[in-house]
N, C-alpha and C positions, 0 to 999 in steps of 0.2 A: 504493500500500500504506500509506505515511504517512496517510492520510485517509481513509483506511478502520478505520484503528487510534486516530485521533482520535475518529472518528464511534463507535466501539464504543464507547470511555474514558465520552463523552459521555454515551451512551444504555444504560449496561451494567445499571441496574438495571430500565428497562424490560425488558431484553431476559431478564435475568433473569427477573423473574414471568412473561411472554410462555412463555419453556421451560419453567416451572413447569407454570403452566396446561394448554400443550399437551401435556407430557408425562402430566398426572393425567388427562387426557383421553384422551390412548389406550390407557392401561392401567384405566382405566374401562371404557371399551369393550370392549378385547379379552378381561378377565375377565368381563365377563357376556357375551361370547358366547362366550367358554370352557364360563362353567358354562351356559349351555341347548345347547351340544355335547356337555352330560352328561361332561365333558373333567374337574371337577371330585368333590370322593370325601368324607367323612365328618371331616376336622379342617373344614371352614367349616357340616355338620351342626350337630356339637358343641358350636363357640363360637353358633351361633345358637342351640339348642335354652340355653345360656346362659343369652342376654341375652335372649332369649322370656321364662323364667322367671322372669326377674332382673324385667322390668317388671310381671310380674301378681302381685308380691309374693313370689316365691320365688330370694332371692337368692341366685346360682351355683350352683344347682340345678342337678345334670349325673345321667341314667340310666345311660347305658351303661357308665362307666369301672368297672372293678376295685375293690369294698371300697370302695366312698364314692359318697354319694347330690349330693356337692356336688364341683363341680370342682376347690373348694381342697384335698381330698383326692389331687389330681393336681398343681397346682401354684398358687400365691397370685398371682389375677392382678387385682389391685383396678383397675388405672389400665384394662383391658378395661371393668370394667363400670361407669366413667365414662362407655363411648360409648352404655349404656342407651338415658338421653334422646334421641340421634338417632336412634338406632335404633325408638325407638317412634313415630315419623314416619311410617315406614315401615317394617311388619314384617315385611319379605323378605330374602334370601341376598343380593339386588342392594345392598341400601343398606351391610352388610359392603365389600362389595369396592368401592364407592369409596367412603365413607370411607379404607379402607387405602391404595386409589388415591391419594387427597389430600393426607393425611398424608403417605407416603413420602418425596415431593420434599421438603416443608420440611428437612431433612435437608441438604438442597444449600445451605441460605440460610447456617449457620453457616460451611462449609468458603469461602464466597465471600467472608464478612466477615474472617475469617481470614485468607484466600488476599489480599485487598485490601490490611489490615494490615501484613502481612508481608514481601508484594513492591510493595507501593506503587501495583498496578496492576491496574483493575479487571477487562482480557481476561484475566489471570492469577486473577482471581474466576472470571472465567466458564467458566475453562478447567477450576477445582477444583469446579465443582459440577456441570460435563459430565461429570468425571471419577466423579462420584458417581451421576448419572443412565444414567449409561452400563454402569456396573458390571454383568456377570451375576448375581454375589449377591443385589444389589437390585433388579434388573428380575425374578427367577426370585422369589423370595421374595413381590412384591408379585403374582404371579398365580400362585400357590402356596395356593389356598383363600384360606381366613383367617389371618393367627398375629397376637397383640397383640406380637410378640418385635419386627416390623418397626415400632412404635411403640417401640420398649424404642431400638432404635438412633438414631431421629431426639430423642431425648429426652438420649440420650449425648450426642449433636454437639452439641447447645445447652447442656450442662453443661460441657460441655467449652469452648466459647466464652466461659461466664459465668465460669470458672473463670479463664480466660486475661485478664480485663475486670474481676475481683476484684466482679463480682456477686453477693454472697452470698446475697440472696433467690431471686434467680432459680436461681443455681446449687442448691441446694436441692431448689428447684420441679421442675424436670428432672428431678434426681437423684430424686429421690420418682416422679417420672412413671418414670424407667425399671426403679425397684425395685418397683415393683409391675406391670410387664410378667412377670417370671418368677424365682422365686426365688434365682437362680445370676447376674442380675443384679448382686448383692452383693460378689460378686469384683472384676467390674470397678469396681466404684466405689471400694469398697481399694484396687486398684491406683491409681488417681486420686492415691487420695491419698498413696500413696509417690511416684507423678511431684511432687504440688506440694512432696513433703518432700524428694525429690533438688533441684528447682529454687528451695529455701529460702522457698515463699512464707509462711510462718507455720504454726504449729501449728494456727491454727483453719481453714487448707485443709487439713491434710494428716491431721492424728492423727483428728477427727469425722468424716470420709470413710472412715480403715480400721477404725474402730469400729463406725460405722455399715453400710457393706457388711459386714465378715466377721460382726456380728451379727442381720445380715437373712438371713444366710444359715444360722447356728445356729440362728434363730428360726424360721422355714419348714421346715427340715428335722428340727429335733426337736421340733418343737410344733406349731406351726401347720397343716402338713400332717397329720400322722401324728391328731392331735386331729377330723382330719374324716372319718377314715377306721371304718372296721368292722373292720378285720384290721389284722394287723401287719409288713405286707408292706413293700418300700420299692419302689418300680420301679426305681431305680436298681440296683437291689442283680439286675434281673436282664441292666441291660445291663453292668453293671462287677462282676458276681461272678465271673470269672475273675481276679480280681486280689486276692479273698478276700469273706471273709461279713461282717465290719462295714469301718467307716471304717477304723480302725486299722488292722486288717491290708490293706488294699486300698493304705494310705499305707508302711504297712513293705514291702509287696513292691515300689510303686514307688521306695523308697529301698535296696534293696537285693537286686534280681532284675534290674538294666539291662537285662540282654540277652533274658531273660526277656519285657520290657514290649516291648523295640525288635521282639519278632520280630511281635509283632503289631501295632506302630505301623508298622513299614517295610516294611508291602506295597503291591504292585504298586499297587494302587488309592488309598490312603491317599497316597503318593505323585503319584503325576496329580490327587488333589485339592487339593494341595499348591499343585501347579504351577499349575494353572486360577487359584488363589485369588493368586495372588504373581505370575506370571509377567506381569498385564495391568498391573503396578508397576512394571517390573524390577525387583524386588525393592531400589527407592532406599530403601525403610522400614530396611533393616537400617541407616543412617547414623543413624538417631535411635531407638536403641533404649527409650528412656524413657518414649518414647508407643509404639511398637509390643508392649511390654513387658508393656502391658493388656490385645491380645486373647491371653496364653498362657493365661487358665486357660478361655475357653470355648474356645480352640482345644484344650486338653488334653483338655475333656470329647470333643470332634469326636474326633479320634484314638485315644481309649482306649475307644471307643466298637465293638463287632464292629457292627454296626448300620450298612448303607449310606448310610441320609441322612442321619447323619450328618456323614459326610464326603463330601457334594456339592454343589456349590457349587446346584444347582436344587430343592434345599430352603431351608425359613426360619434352619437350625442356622448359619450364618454372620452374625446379626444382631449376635452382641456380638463377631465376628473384623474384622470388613469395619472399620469405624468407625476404627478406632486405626490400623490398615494405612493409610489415606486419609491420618489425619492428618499420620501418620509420614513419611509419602513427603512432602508438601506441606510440612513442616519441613526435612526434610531439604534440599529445593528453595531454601525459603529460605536455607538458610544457606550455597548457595554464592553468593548475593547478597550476603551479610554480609563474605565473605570476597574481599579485593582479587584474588589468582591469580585465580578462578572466577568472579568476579563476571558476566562476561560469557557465561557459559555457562548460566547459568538458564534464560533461555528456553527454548534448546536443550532441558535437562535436560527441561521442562515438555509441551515439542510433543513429545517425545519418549517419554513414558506416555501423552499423549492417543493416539499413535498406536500406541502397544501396548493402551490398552483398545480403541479399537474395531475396530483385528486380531482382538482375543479373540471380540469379539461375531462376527466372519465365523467363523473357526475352532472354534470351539467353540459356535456357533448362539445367537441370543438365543432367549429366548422369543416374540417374535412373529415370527421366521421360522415356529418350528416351529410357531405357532400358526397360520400362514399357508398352510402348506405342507402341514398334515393336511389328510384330506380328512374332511370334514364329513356324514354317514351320514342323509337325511334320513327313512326309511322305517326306520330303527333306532330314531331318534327318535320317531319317533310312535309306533312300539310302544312304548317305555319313557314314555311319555306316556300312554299306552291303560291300561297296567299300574297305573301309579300311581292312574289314576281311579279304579281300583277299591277303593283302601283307605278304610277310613273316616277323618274326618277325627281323633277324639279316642283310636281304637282304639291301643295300644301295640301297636308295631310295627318288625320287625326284618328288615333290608334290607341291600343290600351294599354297596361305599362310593360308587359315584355314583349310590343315589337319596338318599342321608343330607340332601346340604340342601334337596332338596323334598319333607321328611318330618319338618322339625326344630320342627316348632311345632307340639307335643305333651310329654306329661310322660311318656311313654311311647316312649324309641326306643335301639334296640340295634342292632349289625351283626355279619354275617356273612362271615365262619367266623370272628372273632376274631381277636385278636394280642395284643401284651403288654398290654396296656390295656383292650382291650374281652373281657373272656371267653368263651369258647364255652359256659359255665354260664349266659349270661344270653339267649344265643340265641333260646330257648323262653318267656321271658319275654314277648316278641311274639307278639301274640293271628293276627298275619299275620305270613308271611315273603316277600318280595318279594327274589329273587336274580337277578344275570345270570352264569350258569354262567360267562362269558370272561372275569368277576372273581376264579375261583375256583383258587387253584395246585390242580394235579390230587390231591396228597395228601391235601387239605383233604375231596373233593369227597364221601369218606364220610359226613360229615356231613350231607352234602344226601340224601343216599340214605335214608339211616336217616330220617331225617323220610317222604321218602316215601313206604316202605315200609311206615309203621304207619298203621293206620283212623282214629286219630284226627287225624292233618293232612289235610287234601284239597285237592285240588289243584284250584284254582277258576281259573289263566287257567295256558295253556302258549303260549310264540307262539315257534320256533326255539331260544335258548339263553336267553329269559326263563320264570321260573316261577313262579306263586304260591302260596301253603299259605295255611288257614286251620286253624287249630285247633277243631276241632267241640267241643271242653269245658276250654273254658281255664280253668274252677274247677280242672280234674282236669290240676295239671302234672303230663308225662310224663319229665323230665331223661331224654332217652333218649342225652344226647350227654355225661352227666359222666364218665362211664369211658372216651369212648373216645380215645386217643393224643391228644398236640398234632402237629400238622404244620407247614410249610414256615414260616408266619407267627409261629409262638412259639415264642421258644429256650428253649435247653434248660432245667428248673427252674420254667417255667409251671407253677402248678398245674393 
């Protein structure tokens, strides 16, 4: 065992890139044969129909979202269409998902130099960037479509390194890299900077880090976004209007309806997501509350959220929670090395979350079990294969979420039946409608009927629970769908 822990010491940073590598290698893979199992839906559409745009001159050009022709009207995501240039390499849904494949792991290199740092020892790196590759959050996130949020977190870890290294360009660089993954970015990086003002590192780590967050997040939220927009709607306002109609009052009810707020943060589910997200830690994070301290406010937005993916750890919504929990616990670790009683029990403390994360992965399933373990539809496929042949290539066209990314390279693309983002108003916009009924909640499915029903859609391919419409005079829209109810997919207060 002695020489086998020499030989790791030895060879730990090979060994590192080695699981780098093979890890963006199989989640390379297994996302593109996710998405041609049509396994994938309309956020990796989206950010493609983007970055499509973005290179033929039409920067963050987005059709389908709600009151804005530009994605910035949904959220300011500059450091996404950095990946333009690679992406115009290769103009498919495949070069998205690994790139995100690739990126992800880097993410691991910070928490090793750290973990090396700190405990003096490099199977102790290796074990904090298994701890990071191993994670559900970030295994589910990185074949989770598309999201730029799982760059927003690999861009934290190395601000957070440079922070710790007193790199103040790089640190910067990062922090810039992860402020322009998503506007609520902004929080975290203020919190940063009350850690570096609890830990006295100077005023210029700590006061220009909560400046600069809390006013990237005033500045997207009241200008930048609302300035790209057609209306004057907020999206947030329809997942957190239970808690009031502006900011203010959404802040006075949280500081003064406790129990009010608890009865909808303390349910059953909200809870289990809790536990999945903490329990693969033992929750060692709560010994260093200083860095754990930084995922409350995206985990505030998670819980205060009615919205299930929100709070599930096999969405992207955990890319600004995950990061600080990792750190938190790996400090924590540390410092019973620091301390003479405990010194000796670090190890311990360390084998002993490696073996609670990957418990989590049997217990609560990775993603490539279940991606293993589905079964794979090959005569489904080919009809949803046959269907698509049929659209034209430039025709604006509205579809349901798993043909969105082999439809996104067009300036023309909406989906179907809509939800808080994409409107059922713009449904008809689509000169085609391409739907797989088994996409459809049943209360929705009026809306497909009503197309039906009228002479002017025709129904040009049917094959089991796929269907096609064409609109025979798409000068003459027929809005036949704006009066009728929202269902199962828009809460309440959608217009």
């Amino acid at each position: 065992m002695t020489r086998l822990f020499a030989w790791v010491e030895r060879n730990a940073v090979l060994l590192l890139w080695l699981a780098l590598g093979l890890w963006g290698l199989i989640f390379s893979t297994a996302a593109i044969y996710k998405l041609h199992a049509f396994w994938m839906g309309f956020d990796l559409g989206t950010h493609e129909q983007v970055l499509w745009n973005t290179i033929h001159g039409r920067i963050a050009a987005s059709s389908p979202s709600r009151g804005t022709s530009s994605y910035f009207g949904v959220d300011i995501i500059i450091t996404e269409l950095l990946l333009a240039p690679l992406y115009g390499l290769w103009q498919r849904p495949e070069t998205l998902l690994v790139i995100q494949a690739m990126l992800v792991p880097l993410g691991a290199v910070p928490l090793y130099l750290l973990a090396v740092q700190r405990l003096e020892s490099r199977w102790a790196g290796l074990v904090a960037a298994g701890l990071y590759l191993l994670a559900l959050p970030v295994q589910y996130a990185t074949l989770y479509e598309f999201q730029i949020r799982v760059v927003g977190t690999v861009a934290f870890l190395w601000a957070f390194w440079a922070l710790e290294q007193r790199h103040m360009r790089r640190f910067w660089l990062f922090a810039a890299l992860a402020l322009g993954s998503r506007a609520e970015a902004g929080f975290a990086l203020a919190f940063i900077g009350i850690y570096a003002a609890i830990h006295r590192c100077g005023w210029r780590w700590s006061l220009p880090p909560i400046i600069v967050g809390l006013g990237w997040v005033a500045l997207t939220n009241a200008l930048l976004i609302p300035a790209a927009r057609t209306d004057h709607i907020s999206l947030y306002a329809f997942l957190y209007g239970w808690l009031g109609d502006t900011p203010a009052q959404m802040l006075t009810t949280l500081l003064t309806r406790p129990g009010y707020v608890a009865q909808h943060v303390l349910t059953a589910g909200k809870l289990e997501y809790l536990l999945q997200l903490c329990a693969p830690l033992l929750f060692v994070f709560v010994l260093r509350l200083d860095i754990a301290m930084i995922a409350l406010p995206a985990l505030a937005l998670n819980l205060l959220s009615p919205d299930r993916i929100h709070w599930s750890i096999r969405y992207h919504y955990q890319a600004f929670v995950l990061p600080w929990l990792l750190l938190a616990t790996l400090y924590a670790i540390a410092d019973l090395r620091r301390r003479p009683r405990t010194r000796r029990w670090w190890p311990a403390a360390l084998t002993l979350v490696l073996a609670a994360t990957l418990t989590s992965n049997l217990l609560w399933r990775s993603p490539l079990q279940t991606l293993i373990s589905r079964q794979r539809d090959a005569d489904r496929i080919a009809a949803l294969h046959a269907a698509l042949a049929l659209l034209p290539p430039d025709a604006p066209v509205t579809v349901s979420s798993q043909f969105g990314p082999f439809v996104a390279r067009r300036t023309g693309l909406y989906y179907f039946p809509g939800n808080i983002v994409y409107p059922r108003q713009y449904i008809e916009r689509g000169e085609w409608i391409l739907v797989d009924r088994t996409e459809v909640p049943a209360d929705c499915m009026a809306r497909l009927d009503v197309l039906v029903a009228h002479p002017q859609w025709r129904v040009e391919y049917e094959r089991g629970d796929l269907i096609l419409l064409h609109n025979q005079r798409p000068d003459q829209p027929t809005r036949l769908l704006d009066a009728l109810p929202r269902c199962a997919v828009e809460p309440e207060g959608t217009p």
